[in-house]
Each structure stands twice: as structure tokens, then as C-alpha cells.
C-alpha positions in Angstrom: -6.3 41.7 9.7 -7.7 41.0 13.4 -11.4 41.9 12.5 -10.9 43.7 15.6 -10.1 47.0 17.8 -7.1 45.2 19.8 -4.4 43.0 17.6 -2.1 41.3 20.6 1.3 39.4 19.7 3.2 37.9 21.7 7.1 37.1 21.1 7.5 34.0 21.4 11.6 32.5 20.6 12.0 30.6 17.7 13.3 27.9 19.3 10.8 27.7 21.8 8.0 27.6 19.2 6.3 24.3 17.5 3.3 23.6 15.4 2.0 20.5 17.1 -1.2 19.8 14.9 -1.8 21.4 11.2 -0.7 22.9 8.8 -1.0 26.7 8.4 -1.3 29.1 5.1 0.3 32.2 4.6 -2.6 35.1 4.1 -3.1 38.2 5.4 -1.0 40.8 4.3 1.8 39.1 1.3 5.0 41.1 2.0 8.6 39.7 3.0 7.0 38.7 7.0 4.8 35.9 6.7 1.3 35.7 8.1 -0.1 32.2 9.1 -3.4 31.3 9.3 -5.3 28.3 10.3 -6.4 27.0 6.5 -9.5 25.6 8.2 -11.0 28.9 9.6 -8.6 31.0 8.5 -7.8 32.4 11.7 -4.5 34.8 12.3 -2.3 32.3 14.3 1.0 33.9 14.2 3.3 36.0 12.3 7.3 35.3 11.0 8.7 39.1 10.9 11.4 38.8 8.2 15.1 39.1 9.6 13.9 38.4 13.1 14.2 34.9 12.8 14.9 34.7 16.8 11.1 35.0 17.4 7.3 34.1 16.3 4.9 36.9 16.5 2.4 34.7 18.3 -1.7 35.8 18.5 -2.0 35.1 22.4 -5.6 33.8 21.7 -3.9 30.6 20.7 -2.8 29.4 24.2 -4.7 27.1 26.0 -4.6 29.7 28.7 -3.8 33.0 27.8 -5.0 34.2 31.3 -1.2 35.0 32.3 -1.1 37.3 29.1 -0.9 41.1 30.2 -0.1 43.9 27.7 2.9 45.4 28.1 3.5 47.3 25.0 0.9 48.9 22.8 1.4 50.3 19.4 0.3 51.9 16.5 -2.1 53.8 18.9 -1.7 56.6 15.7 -4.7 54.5 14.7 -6.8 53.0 17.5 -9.7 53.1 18.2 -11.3 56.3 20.6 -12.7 54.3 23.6 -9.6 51.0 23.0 -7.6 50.9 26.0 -4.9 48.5 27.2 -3.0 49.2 30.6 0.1 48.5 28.6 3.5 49.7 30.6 4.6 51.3 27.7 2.9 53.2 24.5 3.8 53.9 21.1 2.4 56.0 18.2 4.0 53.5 15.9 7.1 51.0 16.9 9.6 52.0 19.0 12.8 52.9 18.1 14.8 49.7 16.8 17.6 50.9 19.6 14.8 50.9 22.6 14.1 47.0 22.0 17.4 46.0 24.3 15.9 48.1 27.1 12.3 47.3 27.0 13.0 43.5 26.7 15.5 43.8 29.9 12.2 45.4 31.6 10.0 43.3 30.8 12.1 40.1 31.5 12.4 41.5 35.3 9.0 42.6 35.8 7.8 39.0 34.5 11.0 37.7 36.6 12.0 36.0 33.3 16.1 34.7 33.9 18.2 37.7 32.1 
């Protein structure tokens, strides 16, 4: 769906998340998460993974300044491209494990010296 060789997300909490101008379309891929896309350009803007209703799956592309934006998890490298690189922290050949998400937020929350 990202036209692309990389596809970045950022998690973004629900509650910390607002649509300030628009009003987006669901496309993409039409399962139980919900894809939205600007219905101008119909650019990939952010994704609503169903039953993780704590956080937006947010393209970082769509901050004003997505210059503070580092990977720090890559995944689904099973089907990357040869030459795409990230220097993500950590890699996956799909998701992680459901049980390592406690740890590798706690990680990434101190290396960005987010409060715990």
C-alpha cells in the first residue's frame, strides 16, 4: 500500500491523536483495521489496528517535521527489498512476539527519555 520499499508507522496514543483538517476514507487493504487515506490524493495517512484502540498507526510523513523520526523497529524484513536498509535497534522477520511489546516499548521509552 506505500508504493514504496520502506512503509514507516509510528504509534502514536489515541488520545494524543486528532484530525485537525479533513476528512479521511478508509482504503487500502478492507479488513477489521482501518486504513485512512487523504480522499483528496489518496494518500496513506494512518492506520486504526483493530483491538488496539490505545494507539494510531501514524505514516510519519505526516508531521510537519518528521526530522526527529528514527526507526527503531523494522519488520516484515521476510519481504524487503535486497539493498532496503534501516538502522532500526531492533529487526523482525515478521512482528514480534505479542509478549515482547512490554519490553521493547520500556526500551524505547528510555532511549527516547520518554517518562515511563
Amino acid at each position: 500500500m506505500s508504493s514504496s520499499a520502506y512503509s514507516l508507522s509510528a504509534a502514536i496514543p489515541s488520545d494524543g491523536f486528532e484530525i485537525t483538517k479533513g476528512e479521511p476514507v478508509i482504503g487500502g487493504l478492507h479488513g477489521a483495521s482501518k486504513h485512512y487515506f487523504c480522499g483528496h490524493c489518496m494518500t496513506w495517512m494512518f492506520t486504526r489496528p483493530e483491538g488496539l484502540d490505545w494507539f494510531v498507526n501514524l505514516r510519519p510523513t505526516m508531521l510537519d517535521e518528521p526530522g526527529w523520526f528514527t526507526p527503531f523497529i523494522e519488520t516484515w524484513t521476510s519481504e524487503k527489498l535486497p539493498w532496503a536498509t534501516t538502522p532500526a535497534v531492533h529487526s523482525y522477520t515478521a512482528l514480534p512476539a505479542f509478549e515482547d511489546f512490554e519490553g521493547l516499548l520500556a526500551e524505547f521509552a528510555e532511549a527516547a527519555n520518554l517518562p515511563a
